[in-house]
KENUDO-683856 format. One line per 8 residues: their letters; for each residue z negated, y, x negated of N, C-alpha, C, O. Coordinates in steps of 0.001 Angstrom, whole numbers, m for minus. Atoms other than C-alpha are relative to their C-alpha. Layout:
// residues N
A> Z Y X Z Y X Z Y X Z Y X; ...
***
This chain:
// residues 304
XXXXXXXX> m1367 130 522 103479 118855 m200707 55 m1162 m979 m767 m1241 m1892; m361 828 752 104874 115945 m202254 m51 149 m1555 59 1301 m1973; m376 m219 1474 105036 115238 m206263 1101 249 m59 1473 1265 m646; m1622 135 m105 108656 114466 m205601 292 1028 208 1212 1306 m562; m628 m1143 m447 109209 117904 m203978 328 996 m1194 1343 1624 m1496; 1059 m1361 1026 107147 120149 m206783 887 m378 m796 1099 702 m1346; m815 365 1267 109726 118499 m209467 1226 735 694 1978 1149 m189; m1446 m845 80 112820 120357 m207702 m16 1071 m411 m926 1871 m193
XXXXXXXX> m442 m1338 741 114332 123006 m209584 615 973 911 1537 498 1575; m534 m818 m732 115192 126125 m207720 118 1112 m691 m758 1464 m1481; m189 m1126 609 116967 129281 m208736 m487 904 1113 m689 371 2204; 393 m1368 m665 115911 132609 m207067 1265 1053 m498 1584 1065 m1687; m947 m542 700 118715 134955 m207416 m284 1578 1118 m424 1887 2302; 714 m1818 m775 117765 138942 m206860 m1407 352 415 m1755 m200 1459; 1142 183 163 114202 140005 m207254 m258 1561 631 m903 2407 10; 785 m1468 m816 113669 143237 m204691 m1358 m954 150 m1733 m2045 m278
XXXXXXXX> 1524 533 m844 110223 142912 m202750 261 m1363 625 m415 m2321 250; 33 1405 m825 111328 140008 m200431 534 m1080 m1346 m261 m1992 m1573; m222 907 730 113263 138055 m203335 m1264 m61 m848 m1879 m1109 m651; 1233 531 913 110210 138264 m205964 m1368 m938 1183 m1984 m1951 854; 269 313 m1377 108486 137506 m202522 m117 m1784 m336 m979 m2498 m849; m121 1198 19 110005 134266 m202214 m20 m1129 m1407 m29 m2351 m1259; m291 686 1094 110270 133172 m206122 m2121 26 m10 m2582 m977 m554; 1426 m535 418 106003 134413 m206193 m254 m1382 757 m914 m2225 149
XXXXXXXX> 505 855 m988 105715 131878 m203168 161 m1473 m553 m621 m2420 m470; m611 1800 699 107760 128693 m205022 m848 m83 m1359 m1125 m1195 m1808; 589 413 1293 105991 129127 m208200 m1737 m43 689 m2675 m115 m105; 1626 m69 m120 102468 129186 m206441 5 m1534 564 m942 m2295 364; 279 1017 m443 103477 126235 m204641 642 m1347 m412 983 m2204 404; m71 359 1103 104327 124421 m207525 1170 m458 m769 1235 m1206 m1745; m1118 460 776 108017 124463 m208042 152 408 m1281 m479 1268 m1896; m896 m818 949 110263 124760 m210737 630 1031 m239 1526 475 m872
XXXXXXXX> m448 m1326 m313 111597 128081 m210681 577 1025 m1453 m90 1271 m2459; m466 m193 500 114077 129764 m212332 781 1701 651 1519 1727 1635; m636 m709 m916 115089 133497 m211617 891 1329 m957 739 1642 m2138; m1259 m1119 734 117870 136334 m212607 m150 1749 1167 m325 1927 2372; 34 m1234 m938 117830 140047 m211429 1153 1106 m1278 1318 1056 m2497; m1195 m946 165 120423 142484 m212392 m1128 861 m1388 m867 836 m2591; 766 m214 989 117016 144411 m213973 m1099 m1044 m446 m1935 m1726 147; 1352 987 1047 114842 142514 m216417 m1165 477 857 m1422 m74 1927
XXXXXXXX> 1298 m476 m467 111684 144478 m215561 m702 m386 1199 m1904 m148 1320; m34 560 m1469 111713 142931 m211967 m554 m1585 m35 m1300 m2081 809; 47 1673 377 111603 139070 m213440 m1230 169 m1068 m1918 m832 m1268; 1186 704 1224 108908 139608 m216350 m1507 m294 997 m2179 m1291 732; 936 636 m622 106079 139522 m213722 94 m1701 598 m876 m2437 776; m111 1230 m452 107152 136385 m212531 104 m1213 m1257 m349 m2358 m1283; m176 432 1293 108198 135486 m216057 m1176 m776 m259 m1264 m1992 m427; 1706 131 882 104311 135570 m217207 m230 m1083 1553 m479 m2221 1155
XXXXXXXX> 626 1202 m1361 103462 133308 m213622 455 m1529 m350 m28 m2542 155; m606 1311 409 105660 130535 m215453 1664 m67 484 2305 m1034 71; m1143 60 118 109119 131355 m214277 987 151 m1057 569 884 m1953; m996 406 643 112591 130527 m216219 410 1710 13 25 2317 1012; m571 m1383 m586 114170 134249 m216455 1354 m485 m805 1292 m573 m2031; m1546 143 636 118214 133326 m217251 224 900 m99 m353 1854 424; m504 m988 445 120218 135239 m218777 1464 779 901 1857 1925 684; m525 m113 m615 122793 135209 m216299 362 m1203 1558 268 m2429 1505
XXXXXXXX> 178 754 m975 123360 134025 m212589 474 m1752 50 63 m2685 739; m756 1587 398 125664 130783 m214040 m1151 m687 m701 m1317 m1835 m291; 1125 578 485 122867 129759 m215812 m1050 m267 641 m1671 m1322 507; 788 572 m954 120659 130010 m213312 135 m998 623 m722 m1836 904; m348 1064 m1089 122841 127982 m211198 m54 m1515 m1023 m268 m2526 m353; m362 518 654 123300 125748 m214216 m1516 m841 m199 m1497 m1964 m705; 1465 551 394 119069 124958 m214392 m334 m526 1231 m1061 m1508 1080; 803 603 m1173 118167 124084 m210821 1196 m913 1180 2415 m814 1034
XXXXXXXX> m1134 503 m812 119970 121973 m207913 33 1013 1716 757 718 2667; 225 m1138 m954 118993 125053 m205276 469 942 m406 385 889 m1633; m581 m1798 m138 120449 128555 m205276 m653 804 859 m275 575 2008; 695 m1117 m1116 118374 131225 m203356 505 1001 m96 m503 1661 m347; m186 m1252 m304 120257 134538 m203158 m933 769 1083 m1090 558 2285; 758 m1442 m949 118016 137703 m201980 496 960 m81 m284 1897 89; m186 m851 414 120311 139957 m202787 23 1288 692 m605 1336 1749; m91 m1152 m1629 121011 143415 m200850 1747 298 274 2502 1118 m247
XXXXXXXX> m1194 56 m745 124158 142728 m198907 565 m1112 m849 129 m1810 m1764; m399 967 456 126856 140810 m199214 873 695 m1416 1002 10 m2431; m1047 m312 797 129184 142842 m201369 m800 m539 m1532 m243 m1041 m2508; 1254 361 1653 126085 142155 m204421 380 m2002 444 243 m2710 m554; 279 1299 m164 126308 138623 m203429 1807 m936 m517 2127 m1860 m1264; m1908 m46 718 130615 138524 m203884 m17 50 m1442 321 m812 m2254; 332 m211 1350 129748 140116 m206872 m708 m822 m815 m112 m1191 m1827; 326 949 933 127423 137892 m208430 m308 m1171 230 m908 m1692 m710
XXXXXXXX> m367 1369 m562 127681 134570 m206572 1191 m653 m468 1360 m1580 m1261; m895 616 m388 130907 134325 m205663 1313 25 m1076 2255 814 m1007; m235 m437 1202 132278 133751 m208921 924 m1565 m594 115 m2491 m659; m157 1203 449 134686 130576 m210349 m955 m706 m1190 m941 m1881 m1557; 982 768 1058 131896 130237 m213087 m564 m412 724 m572 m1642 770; 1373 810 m626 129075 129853 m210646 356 m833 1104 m440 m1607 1635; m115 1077 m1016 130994 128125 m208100 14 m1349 m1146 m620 m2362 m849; m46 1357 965 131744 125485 m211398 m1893 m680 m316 m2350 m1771 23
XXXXXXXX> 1292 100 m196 127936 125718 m212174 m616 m1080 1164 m735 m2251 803; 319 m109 m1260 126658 125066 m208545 712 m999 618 206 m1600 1566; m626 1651 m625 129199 122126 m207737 m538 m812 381 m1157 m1341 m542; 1081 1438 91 127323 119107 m205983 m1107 728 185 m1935 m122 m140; 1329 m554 166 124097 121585 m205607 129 865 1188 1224 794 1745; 328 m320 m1346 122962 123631 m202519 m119 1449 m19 m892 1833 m898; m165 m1646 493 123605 127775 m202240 m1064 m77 1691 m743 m761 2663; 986 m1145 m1247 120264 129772 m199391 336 400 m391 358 416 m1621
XXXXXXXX> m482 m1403 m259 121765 132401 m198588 m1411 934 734 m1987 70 1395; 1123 m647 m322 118768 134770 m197431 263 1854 m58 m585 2718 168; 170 m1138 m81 120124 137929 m197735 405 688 1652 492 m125 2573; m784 m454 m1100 121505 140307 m194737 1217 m34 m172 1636 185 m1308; m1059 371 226 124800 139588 m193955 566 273 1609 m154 232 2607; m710 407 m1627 127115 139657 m190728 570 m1352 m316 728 m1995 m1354; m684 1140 m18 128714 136893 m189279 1404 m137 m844 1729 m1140 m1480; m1020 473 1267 131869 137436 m191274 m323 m117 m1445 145 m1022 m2136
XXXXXXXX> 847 590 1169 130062 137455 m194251 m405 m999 91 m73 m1580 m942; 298 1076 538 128602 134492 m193858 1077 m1137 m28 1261 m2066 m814; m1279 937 m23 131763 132923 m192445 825 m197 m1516 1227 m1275 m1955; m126 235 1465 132856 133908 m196129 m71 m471 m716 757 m1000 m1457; 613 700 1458 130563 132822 m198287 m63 m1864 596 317 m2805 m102; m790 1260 m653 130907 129614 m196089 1031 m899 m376 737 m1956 m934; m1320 m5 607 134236 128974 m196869 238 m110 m1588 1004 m888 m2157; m118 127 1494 133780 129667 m200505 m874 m1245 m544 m390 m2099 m1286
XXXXXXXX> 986 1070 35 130660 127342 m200662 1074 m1400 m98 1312 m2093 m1088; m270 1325 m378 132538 124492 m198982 1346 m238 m1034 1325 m1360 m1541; m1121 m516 1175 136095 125562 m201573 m651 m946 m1251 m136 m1916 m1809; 742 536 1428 133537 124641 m204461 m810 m1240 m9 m1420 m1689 m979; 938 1052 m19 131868 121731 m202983 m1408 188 m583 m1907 m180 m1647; 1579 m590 495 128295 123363 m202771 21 111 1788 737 676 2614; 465 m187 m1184 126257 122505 m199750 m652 1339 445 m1191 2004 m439; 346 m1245 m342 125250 125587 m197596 m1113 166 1186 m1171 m464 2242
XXXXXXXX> 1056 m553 m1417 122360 127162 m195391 343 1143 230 1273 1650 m398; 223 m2084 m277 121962 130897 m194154 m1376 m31 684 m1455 m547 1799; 1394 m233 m472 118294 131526 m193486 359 1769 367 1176 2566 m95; 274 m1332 m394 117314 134718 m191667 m1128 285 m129 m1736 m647 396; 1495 33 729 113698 135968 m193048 m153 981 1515 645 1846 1876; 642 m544 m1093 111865 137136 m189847 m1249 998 m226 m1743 1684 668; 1952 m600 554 108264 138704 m191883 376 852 m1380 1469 923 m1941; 387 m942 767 106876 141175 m194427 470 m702 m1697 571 m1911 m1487
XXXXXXXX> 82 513 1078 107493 140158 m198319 m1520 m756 m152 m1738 m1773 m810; 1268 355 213 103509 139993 m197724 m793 m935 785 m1992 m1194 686; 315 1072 m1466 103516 137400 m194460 751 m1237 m1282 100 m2267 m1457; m437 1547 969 105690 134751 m197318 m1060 313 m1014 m1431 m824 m1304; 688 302 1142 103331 135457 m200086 m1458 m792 812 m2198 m1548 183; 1441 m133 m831 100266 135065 m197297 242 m1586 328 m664 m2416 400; m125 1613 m494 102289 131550 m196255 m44 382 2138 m577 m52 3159; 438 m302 m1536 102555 133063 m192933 1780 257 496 2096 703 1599
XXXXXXXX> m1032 m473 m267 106390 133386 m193290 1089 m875 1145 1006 m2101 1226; m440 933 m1132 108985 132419 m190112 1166 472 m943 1247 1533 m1562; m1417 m258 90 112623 131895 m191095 1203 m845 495 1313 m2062 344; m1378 722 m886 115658 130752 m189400 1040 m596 m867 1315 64 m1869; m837 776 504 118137 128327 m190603 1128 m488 510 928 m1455 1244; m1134 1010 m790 121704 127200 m189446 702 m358 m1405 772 336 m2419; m1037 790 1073 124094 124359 m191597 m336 m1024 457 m560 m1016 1668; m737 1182 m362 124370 121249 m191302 m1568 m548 m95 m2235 m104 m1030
XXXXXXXX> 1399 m189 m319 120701 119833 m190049 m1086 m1055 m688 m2300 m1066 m481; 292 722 642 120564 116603 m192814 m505 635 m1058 m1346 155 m1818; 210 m488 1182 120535 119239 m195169 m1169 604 723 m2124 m172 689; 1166 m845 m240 117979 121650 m193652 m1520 m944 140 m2638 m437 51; 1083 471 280 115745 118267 m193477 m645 m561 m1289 m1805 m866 m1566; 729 300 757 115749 117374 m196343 28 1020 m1287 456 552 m2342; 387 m973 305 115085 120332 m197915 m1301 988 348 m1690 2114 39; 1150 m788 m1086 112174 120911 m195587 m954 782 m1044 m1293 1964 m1096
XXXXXXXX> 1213 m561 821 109603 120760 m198536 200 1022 m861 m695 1840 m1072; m364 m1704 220 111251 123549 m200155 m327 1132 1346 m1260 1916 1522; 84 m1662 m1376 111788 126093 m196791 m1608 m375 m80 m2105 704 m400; 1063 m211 m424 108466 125352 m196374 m848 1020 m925 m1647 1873 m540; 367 m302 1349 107672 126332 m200087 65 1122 208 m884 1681 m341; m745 m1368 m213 109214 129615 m199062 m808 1009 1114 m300 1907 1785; 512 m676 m954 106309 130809 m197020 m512 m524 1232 m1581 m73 1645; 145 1114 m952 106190 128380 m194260 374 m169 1022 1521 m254 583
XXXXXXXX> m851 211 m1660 107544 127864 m190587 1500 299 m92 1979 1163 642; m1579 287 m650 111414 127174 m190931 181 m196 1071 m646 m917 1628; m878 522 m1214 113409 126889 m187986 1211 m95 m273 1830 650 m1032; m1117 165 714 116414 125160 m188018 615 m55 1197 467 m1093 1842; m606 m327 m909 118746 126903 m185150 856 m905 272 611 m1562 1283; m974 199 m260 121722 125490 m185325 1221 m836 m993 957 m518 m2153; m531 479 1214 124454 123423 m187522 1119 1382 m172 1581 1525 m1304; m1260 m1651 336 127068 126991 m187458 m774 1155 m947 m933 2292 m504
XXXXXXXX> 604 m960 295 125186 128693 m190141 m12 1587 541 m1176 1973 645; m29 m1109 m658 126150 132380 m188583 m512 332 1185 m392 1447 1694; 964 245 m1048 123885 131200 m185697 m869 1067 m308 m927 2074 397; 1135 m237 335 120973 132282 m187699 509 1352 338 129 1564 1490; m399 m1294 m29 122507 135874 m187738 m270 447 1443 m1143 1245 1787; 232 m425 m1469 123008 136027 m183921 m1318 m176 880 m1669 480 1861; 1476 m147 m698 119432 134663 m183124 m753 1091 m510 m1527 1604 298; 775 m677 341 117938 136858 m184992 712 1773 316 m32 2726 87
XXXXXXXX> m460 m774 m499 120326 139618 m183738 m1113 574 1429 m1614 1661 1718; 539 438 m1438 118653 138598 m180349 m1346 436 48 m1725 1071 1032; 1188 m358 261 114985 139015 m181929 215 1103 m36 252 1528 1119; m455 m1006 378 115857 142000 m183161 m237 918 977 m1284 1553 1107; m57 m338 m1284 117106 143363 m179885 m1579 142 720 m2196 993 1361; 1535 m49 m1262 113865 142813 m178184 m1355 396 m800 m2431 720 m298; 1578 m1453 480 111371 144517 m181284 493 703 307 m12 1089 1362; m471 m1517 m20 113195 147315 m181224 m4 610 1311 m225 1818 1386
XXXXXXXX> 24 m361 m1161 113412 147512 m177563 m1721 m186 864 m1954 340 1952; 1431 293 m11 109128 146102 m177549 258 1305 m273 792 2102 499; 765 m1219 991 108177 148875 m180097 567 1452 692 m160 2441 609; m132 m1111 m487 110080 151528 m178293 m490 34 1158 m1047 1117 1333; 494 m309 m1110 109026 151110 m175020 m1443 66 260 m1979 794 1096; 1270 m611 621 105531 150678 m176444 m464 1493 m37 m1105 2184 755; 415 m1703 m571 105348 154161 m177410 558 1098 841 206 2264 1024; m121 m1444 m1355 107405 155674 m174573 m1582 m434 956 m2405 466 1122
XXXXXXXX> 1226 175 m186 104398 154048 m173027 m1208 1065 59 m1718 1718 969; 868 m499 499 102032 155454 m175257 172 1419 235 m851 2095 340; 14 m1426 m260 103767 159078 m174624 m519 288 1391 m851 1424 1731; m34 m291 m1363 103226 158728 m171167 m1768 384 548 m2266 1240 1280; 1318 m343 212 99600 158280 m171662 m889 843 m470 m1955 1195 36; 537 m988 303 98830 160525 m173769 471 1328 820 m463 2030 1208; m442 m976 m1184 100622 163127 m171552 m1123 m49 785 m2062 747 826; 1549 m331 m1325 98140 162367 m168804 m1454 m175 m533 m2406 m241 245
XXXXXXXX> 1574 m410 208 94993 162539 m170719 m689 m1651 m381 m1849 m1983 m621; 690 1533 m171 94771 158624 m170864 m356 m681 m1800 533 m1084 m2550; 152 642 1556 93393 157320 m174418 1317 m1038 m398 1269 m2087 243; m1144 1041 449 96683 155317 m175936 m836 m1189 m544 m167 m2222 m574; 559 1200 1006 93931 152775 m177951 m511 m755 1860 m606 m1964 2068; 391 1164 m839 92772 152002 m174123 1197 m485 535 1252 m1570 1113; m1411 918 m595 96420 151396 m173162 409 m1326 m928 915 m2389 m569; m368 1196 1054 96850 149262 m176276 m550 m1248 350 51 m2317 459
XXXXXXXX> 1062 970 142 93610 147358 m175843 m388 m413 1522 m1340 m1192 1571; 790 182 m1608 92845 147039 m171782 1511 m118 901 1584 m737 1962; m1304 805 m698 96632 146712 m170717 699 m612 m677 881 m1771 m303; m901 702 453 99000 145879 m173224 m431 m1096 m1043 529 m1807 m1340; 589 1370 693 96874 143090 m175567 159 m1417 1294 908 m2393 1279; m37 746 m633 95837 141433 m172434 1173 m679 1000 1256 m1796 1511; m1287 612 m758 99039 141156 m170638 1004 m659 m858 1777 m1544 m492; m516 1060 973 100468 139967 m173675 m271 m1548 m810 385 m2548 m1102
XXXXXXXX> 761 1575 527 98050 137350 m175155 86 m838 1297 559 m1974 1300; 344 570 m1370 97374 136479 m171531 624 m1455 798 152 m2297 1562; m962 923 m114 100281 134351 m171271 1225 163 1200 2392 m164 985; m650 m755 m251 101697 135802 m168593 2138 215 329 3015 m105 1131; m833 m426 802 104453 137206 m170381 925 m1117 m196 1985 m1282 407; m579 1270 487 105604 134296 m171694 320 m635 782 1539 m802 792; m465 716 m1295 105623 132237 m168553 1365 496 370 2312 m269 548; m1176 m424 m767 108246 134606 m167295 782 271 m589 1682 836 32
XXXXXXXX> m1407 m184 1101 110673 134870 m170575 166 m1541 163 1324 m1922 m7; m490 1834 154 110478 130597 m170292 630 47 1249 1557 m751 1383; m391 204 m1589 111209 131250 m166395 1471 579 m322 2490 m98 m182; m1427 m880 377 114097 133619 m167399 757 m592 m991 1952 m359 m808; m499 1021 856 115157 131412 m170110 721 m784 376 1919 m754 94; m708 773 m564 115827 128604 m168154 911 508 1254 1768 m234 1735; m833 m449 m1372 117402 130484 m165180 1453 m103 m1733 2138 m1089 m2003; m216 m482 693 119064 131710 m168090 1527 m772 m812 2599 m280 m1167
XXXXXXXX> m424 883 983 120472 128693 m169935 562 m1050 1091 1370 m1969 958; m1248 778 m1679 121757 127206 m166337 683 998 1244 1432 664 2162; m947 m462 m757 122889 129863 m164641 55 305 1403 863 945 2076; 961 m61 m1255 120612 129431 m161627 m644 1449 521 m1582 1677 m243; 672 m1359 307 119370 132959 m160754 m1164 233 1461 m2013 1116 1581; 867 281 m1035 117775 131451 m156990 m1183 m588 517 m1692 m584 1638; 1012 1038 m96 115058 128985 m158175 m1080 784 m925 m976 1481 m1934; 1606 m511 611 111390 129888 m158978 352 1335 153 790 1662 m950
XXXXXXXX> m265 m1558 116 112067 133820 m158124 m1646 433 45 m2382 m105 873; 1131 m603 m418 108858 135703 m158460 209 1546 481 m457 2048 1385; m345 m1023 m1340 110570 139051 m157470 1256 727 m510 1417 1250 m1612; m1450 m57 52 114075 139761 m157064 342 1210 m517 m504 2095 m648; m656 m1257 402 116556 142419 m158388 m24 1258 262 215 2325 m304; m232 m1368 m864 116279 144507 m155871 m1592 558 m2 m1895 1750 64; 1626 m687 93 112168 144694 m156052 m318 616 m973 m1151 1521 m973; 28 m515 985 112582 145328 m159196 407 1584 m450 m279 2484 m932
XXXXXXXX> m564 m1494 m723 115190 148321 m158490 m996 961 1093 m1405 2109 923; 1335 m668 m1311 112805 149718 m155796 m965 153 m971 m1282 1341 m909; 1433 m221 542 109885 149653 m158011 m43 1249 m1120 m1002 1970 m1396; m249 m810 1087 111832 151729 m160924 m94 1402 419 m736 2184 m283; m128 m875 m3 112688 154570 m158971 m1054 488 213 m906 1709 166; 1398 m1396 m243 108855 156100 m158222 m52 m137 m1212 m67 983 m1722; 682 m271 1043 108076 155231 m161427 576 1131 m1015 m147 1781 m1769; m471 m897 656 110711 157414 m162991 m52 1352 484 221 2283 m274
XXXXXXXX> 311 m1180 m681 109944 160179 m160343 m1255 494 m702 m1485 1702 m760; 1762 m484 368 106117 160264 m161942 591 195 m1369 157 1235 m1865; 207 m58 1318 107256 159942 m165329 882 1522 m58 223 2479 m464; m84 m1591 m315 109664 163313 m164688 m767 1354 0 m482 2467 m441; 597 m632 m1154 107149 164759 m162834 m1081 420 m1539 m1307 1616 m1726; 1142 m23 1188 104562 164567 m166173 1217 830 m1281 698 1229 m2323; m639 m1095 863 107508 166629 m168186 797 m1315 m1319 1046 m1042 m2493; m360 970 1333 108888 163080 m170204 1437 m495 405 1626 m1152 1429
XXXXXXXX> m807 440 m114 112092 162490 m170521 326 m1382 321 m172 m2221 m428; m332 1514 m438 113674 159070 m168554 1141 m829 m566 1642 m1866 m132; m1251 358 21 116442 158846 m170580 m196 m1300 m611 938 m1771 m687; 134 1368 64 115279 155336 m171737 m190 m1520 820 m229 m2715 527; m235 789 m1049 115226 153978 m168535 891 116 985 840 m421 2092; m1592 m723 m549 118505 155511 m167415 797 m1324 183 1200 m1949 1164; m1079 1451 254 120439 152577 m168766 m855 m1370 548 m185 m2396 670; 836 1283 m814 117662 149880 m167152 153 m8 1143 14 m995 1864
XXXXXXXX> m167 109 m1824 118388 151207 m163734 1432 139 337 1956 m51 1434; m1539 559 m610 122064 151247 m164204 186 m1171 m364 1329 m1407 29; 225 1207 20 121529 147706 m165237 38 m583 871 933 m1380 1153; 215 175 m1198 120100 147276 m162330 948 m196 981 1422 m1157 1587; m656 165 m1586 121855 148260 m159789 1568 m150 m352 2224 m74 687; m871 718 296 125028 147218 m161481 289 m1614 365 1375 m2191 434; 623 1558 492 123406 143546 m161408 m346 m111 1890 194 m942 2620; m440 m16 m1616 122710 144277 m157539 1274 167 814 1406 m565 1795
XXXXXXXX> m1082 m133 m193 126021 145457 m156825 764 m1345 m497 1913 m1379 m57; m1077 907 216 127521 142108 m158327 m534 m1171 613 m342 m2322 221; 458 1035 m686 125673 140346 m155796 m1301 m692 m74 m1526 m1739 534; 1268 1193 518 122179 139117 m157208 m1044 642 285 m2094 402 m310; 1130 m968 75 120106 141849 m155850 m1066 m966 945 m2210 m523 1045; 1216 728 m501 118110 138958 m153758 m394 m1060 m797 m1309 m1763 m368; 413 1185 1229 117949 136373 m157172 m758 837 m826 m1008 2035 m695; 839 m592 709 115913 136755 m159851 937 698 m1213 2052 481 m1688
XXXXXXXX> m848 m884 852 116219 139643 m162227 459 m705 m1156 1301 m67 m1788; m1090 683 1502 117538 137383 m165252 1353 66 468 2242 164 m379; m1545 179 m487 120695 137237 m163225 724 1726 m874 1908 2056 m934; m659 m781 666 120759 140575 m165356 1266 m322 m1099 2237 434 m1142; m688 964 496 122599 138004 m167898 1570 337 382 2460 1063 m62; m1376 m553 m598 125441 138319 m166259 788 1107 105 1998 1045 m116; m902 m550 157 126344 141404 m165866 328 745 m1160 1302 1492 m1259; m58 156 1284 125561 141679 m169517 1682 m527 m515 2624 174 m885
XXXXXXXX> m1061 911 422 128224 139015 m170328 1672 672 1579 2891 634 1409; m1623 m501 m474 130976 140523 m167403 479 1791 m490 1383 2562 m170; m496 m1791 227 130710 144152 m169086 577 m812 m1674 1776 m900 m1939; m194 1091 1488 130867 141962 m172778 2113 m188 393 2940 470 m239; m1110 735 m512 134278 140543 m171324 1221 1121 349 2356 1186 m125; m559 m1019 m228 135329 143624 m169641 712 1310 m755 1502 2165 m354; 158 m1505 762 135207 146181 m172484 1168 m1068 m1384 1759 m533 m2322; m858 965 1583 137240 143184 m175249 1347 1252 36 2269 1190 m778
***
């Protein structure tokens, strides 16, 4: 990191686990740092590390040319952001946003930002409070993409691997919507998995370690979310098929006959096979299954 960088002043504003998180990470990596929390007791550890502790959020904004809100939600962030002092403060200076937020929230604070003439990001924190202290942290970024570069040596400061989605800050929200979507839908089907195994007597650590590591590291995997990607992102659902809608459909129903049959409820693959054959029925049962996409986006359309 630059000398030039380590001399910017940054506020931290809200000190849960992830905000002390990110202020623990800027003062190790040798900013200026300046931070405010609703309770004192939250800021004196950081205090003693060499941080600024203001006395209030205008002041904060008033010591550094960065703003970091961590707060929890937006209504805390209305509350002590969005304020004609700290927009006066903060004039000419740059508001991360980092907390959770929906898209109208950020469209909000957006709006107010740009009102006060204060450049804007919205990061989405992807990792543990203990993956940014580790420097292992991913986070997403949409605004305007002059700013997100040159700001790099900060985000980076912040744990490390920025990504910078999009210039519509409320991007960040919907990609990470998208991530989201697919742990929650990993991790559960993981351990319906894992129930299924243990049901039949099968060790779950050898399902972990002898199917699901290797088919994941393997690469695999990946090949065929980039294959589905690009079908994906053109709209193509006939090129590179490795096995169509309908093989796919065909293949579900024994498997949900065995999984029955072992006493486990299917109701998590209920809605995958009316997917299915929804997605066959609208014509694509000989393209590849990404053409699921679609009938994603005509039920989306259908239901407004």
């Amino acid at each position: 990191m630059s000398t030039e960088s380590t001399k910017l002043r940054v506020s931290v504003i809200g000190l849960g686990l992830m905000g002390s998180a990110l202020a623990d990470a800027l003062i190790t990596n040798g900013f200026t740092v300046t931070v405010w929390n609703r309770t004192r007791a939250k800021a004196e550890p950081l205090e003693k590390m060499g941080a600024h502790l203001a006395a209030s959020v205008a002041e904060a904004a008033r010591r550094s040319e960065v703003v970091i809100v961590c707060l929890l939600g937006h209504a805390a962030t209305r509350e002590a952001v969005m304020t004609d002092e700290v927009g006066a403060a903060m004039r000419g200076k740059t508001l991360v946003q980092l907390s959770t937020t929906s898209v109208e929230e950020v469209d909000e604070l957006a709006r107010w930002a740009e009102a006060s003439d204060i450049a804007f990001l919205k990061g989405a924190i992807l990792v543990t409070p203990d993956d940014i202290r580790a420097g292992r942290g991913a986070t997403l970024y949409g605004g305007p993409q002059h700013l997100f570069n040159r700001l790099r040596p900060l985000l980076d400061g912040l744990g490390g691997q920025p990504s910078f989605i999009s210039d519509r800050p409320a991007d960040t929200i919907r990609t990470a919507s998208a991530l989201y979507s697919f742990l929650y839908s990993a991790l559960l089907s993981f351990l319906y998995g894992a129930a299924i195994c243990r049901q039949s007597g099968i060790p779950v650590e050898i399902f972990t370690r002898n199917v699901i590591e290797p088919f994941v590291m393997g690469g695999s995997l990946m090949s065929y979310f980039n294959s589905s990607g690009r079908a994906a992102d053109t709209g193509r659902y006939d090129e590179n098929i490795q096995a169509t809608t309908d093989a796919w459909l065909e293949g579900l129903s024994p498997i949900m006959a065995d999984i029955k049959a072992l006493g486990i409820d299917t109701a998590i693959l209920e809605p995958l096979k009316a997917l299915l054959d929804q997605t066959s029925k609208d014509g694509y049962g000989d393209q590849d299954i990404a053409a699921v996409i679609e009938t994603l986006l005509h039920t989306k359309h259908e239901t407004k």
